[in-house]
C-alpha positions as CSV (number, residue, x, y, z in Angstrom):
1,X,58.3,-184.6,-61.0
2,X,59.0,-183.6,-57.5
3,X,62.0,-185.4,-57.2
4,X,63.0,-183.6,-60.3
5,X,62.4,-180.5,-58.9
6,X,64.1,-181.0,-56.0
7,X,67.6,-181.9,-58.3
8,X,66.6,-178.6,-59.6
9,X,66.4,-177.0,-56.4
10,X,69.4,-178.2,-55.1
11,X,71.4,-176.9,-58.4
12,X,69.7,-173.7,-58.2
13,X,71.0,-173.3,-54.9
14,X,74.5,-174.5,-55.7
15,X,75.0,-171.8,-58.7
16,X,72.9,-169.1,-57.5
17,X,71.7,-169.8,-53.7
18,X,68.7,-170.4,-52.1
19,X,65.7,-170.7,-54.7
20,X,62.1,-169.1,-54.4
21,X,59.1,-171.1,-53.3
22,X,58.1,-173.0,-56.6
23,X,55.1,-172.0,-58.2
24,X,54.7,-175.8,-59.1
25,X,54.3,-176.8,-55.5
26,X,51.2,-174.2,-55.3
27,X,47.8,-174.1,-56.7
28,X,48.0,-171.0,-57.7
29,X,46.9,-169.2,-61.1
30,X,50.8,-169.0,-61.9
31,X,51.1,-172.9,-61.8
32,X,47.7,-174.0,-63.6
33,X,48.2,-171.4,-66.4
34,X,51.9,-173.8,-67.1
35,X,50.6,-176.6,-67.0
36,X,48.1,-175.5,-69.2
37,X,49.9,-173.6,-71.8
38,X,52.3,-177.1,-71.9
39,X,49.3,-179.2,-72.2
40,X,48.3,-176.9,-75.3
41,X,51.3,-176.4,-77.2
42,X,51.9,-180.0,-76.9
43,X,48.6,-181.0,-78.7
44,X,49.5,-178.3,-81.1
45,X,52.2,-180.7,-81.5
46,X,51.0,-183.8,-81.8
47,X,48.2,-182.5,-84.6
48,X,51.6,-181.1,-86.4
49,X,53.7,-184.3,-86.5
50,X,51.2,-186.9,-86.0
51,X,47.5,-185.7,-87.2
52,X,48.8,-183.6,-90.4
53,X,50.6,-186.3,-92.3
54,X,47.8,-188.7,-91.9
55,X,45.3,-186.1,-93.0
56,X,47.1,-185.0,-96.2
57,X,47.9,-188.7,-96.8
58,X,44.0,-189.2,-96.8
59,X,42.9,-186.4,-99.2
60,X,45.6,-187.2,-101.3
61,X,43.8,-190.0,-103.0
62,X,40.2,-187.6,-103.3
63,X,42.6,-184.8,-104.9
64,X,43.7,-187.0,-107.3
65,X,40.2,-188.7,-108.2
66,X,38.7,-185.2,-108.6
67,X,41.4,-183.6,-111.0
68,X,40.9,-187.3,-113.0
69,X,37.7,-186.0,-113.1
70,X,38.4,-182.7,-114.5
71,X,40.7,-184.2,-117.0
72,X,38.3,-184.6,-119.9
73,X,36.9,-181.2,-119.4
74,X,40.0,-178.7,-118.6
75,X,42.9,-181.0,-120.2
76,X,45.3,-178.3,-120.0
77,X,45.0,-178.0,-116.6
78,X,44.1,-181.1,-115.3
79,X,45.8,-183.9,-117.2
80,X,48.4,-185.8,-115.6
81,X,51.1,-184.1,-117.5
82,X,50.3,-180.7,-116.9
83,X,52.4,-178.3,-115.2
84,X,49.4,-176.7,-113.3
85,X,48.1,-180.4,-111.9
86,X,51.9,-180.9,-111.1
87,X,52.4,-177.3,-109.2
88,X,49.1,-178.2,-107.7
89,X,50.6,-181.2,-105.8
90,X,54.0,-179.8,-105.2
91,X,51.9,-177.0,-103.6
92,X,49.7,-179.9,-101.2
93,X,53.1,-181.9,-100.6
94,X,55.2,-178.6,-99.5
95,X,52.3,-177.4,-97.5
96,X,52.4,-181.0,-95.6
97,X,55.9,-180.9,-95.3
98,X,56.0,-177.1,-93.9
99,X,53.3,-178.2,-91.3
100,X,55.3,-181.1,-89.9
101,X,58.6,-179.1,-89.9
102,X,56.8,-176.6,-87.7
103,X,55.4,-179.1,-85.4
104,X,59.1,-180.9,-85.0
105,X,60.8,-177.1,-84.4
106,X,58.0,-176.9,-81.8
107,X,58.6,-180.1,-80.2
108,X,62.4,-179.5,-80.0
109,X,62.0,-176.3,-78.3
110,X,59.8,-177.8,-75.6
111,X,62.2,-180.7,-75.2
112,X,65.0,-178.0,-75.0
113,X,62.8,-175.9,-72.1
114,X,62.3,-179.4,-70.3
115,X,66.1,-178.7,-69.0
116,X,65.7,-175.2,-67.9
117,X,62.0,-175.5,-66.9
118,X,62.7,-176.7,-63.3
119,X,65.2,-173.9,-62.8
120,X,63.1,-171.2,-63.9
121,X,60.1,-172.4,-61.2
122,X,63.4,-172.4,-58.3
123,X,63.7,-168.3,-60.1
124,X,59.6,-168.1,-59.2
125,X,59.3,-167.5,-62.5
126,X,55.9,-166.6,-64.1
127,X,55.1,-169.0,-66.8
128,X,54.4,-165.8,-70.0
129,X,57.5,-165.0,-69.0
130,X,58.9,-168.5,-69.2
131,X,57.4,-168.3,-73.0
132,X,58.8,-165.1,-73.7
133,X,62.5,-166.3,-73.4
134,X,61.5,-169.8,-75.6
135,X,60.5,-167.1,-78.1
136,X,63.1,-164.9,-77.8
137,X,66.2,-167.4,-78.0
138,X,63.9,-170.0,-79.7
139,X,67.3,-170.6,-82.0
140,X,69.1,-172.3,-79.2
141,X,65.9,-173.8,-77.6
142,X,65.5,-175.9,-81.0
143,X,69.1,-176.5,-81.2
144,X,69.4,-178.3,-77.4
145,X,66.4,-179.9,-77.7
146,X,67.3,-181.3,-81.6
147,X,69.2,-184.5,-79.7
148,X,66.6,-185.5,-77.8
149,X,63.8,-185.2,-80.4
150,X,66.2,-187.1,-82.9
151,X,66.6,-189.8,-80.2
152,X,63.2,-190.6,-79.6
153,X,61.9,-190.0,-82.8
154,X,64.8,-192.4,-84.4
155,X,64.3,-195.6,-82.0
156,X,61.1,-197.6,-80.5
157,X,59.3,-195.7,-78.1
158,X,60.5,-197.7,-74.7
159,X,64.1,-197.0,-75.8
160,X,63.9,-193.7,-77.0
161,X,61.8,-192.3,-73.5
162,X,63.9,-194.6,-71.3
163,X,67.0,-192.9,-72.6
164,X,65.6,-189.1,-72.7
165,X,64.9,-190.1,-68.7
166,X,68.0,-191.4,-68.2
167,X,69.8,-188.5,-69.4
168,X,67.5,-185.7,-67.7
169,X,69.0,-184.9,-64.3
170,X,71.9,-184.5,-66.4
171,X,69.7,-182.2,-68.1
172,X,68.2,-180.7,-65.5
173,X,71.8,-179.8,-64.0
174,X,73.4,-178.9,-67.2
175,X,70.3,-176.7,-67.7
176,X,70.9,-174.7,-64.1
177,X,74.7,-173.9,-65.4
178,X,74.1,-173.1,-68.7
179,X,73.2,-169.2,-70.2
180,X,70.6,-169.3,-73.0
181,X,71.3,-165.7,-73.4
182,X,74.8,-165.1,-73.8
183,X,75.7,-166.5,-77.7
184,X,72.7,-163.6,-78.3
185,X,74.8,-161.3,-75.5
186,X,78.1,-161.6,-77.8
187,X,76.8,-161.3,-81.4
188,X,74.7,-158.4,-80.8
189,X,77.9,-156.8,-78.8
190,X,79.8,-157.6,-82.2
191,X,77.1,-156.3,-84.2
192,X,77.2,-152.9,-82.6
193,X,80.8,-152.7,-81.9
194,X,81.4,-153.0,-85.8
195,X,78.7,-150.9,-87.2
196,X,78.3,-148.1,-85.0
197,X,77.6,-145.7,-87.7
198,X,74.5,-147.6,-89.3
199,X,71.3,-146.4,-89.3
200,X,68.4,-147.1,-87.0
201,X,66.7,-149.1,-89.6
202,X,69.5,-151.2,-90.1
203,X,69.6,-151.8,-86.8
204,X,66.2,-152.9,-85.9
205,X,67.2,-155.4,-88.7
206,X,70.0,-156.8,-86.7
207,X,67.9,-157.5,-83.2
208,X,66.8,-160.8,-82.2
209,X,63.9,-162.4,-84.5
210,X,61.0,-163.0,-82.0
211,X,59.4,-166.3,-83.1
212,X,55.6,-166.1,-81.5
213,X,55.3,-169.7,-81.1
214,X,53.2,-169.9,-77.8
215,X,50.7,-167.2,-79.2
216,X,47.9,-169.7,-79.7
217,X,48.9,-171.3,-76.3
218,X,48.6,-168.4,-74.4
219,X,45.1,-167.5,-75.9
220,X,44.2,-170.7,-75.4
221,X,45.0,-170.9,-71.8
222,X,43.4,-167.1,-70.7
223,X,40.4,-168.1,-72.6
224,X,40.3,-171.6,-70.2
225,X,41.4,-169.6,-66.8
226,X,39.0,-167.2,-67.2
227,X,36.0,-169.8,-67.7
228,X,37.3,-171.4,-64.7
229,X,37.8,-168.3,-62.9
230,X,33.9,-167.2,-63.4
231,X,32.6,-170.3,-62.2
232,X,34.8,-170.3,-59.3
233,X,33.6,-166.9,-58.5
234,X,29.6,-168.3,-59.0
235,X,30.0,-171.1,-56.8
């Protein structure tokens, strides 16, 4: 990691000069409460890809036994050919489905924020504010980090991790050059420079859709600080 930071440092100072003192390096509130908002959303992860499907795939079987059971009692509702039983599963299945498509958006926007992440600690960066920006351009978060996710998701997991590593101080410098904010910059320049006479209303409309996808994170993480904080202060 510190050799990865260092890349990072070194690119940092190449585009925009000499970098802050890393909050990494430190031990600091700044740094635990990143690691620790990372640890969390990254459980909240793996219970959304991993956890979800094998739990749904488990009560599947019970849901089934206990509308069989049902059957001879409510037959409208229950039998196998109903259109309630069937809007019943479609409902389960969806529900499933929704859950894992959050957790894989999720996992591609911290696979995206792996790039920029170094960079942003070289800007002293505080780590809410680090969230802020995934949350506020979470659209192009999810789109770099789509690749990555695809590739390790799509092979064995020696391959798929030994190529992500491969690639990252590519990352890692392609993530120093690159500005998450301007695509937003230019369409919300377009935006107003063709509808100037729109109402306020329509405008709010138009502004960037803030996706609060670190909410339980952050929670999370003040609620473990300030534990830790307390019995710092007792002992």
């Amino acid at each position: 990691m510190s050799w990865y930071q260092e890349l990072a440092d070194y690119s940092y100072k190449y585009v925009k000069g000499s970098p802050k003192d890393s909050s990494l390096l430190k031990s600091d509130d700044p740094a635990n409460r990143g690691t620790w908002i990372w640890l969390f959303t990254f459980l909240q992860v793996q219970l959304l890809t991993s956890v979800v499907p094998l739990l749904f795939n488990s009560i599947q079987p019970y849901l089934d036994l206990l509308c069989t059971r049902f059957e001879s009692h409510y037959p409208l509702f229950f039998a196998s050919s109903s259109p309630f039983r069937r809007l019943l599963f479609t409902a389960f299945w969806s529900t499933s489905f929704l859950l894992q498509f959050c957790g894989f958006a999720m996992m591609c926007m911290l696979y995206g924020s792996y790039a920029f992440d170094p960079q942003w600690i070289a800007d002293g960066m505080d780590p809410y504010k680090r969230c802020d920006l995934m949350e506020r351009h979470w659209a192009y978060f999810i789109g770099f980090g789509f690749p990555y996710v695809v590739l390790v998701k799509s092979t064995s997991f020696f391959v798929g991790f030994g190529a992500f590593l491969a690639v990252f101080p590519l990352c890692i410098m392609l993530g120093s050059v690159s500005d998450f904010q301007l695509p937003y910059k230019n369409r919300l320049e377009e935006s107003r420079s063709k509808k100037e006479d729109e109402p306020e209303d329509v405008k709010k409309e138009q502004q960037i859709i803030i996706l609060p996808v670190f909410a339980l994170s952050k929670k999370w993480t003040e609620a473990v600080t300030t534990k830790f904080t307390k019995k710092t202060k007792l002992s």
